[in-house]
N, C-alpha and C positions, 0 to 999 in steps of 0.2 A: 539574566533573562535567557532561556532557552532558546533556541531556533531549530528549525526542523526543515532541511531541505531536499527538496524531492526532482528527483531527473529521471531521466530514461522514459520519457513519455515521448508518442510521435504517433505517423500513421504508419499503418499496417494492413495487409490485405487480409479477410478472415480466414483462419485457418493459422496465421503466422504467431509470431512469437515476439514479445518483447518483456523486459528486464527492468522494473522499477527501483528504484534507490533513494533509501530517505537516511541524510547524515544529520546525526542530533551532535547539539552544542556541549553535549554533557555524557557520561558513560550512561549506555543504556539500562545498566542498573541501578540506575539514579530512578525510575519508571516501576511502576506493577507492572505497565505489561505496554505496549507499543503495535500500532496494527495500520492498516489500511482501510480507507472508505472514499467512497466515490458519490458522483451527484451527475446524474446523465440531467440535459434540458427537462425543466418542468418537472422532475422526481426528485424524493426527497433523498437527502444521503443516507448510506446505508452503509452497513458494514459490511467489509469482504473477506477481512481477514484478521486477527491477530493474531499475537505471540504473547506467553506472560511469562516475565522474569524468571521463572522457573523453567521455561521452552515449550510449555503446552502450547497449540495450535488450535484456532477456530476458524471455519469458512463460512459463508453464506454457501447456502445448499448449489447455487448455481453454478457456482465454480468449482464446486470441489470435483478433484481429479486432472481439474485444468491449472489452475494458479497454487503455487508453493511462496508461502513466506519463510523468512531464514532471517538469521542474526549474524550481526560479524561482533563481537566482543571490543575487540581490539579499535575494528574500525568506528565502534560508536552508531553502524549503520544498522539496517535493516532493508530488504530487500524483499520486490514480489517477484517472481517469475511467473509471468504468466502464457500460457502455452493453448494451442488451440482457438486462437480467440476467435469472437464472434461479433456480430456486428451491434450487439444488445453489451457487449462489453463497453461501448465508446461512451466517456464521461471524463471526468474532472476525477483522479486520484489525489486523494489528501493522507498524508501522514497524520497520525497523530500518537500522542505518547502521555499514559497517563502518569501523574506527578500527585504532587500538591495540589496542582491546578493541571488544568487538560491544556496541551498544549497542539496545533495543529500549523501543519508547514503551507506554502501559499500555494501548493496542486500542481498538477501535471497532468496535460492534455492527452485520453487517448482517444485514437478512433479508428477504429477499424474498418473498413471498407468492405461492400458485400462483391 
């Protein structure tokens, strides 16, 4: 069974910066591809980012230029940076990593403060 866990969530004033980290149970070449998505109150989840096993990159339009995903090989992790943030940033970030089956980590709280 996979696991997929996610840290580096917290609060933050907007404008600031924080560092998501999701460490999978298995090499992330074991995955098509592996991304980030969030769920603010009352809105549905969305995507923010991926990565595919090949290292292509996807954002949702609103962050791009602000949030960078990245792979570590070695460490099996994946990482968001997210830079600039705003107060429409603050939600629930979820891992997830697609397989055989879609697999998604239990979140990490951000929120940004105005």
């Amino acid at each position: 069974q996979v696991q997929l866990v996610e840290s580096g969530g917290g609060l933050v004033q907007a404008g600031g910066s924080l560092r998501l980290s999701c460490a999978a149970s298995a090499s992330v070449f074991s995955f098509n591809a592996m991304g980030w998505y969030r769920q603010a109150p009352g809105k549905q989840r969305e995507m923010v980012a991926t990565i595919t096993i090949s290292g292509s990159t996807n954002y949702v339009d609103s962050v791009k230029g602000r949030f960078t995903i990245s792979r570590a090989n070695a460490k099996n992790s994946v990482y968001l940076q997210m830079n600039s943030l705003k107060p429409e940033d603050t939600a629930i970030y979820y891992c997830r990593a697609v397989g055989k089956i879609l697999y998604w980590g239990q979140g990490t709280q951000v929120t940004v403060s105005s």
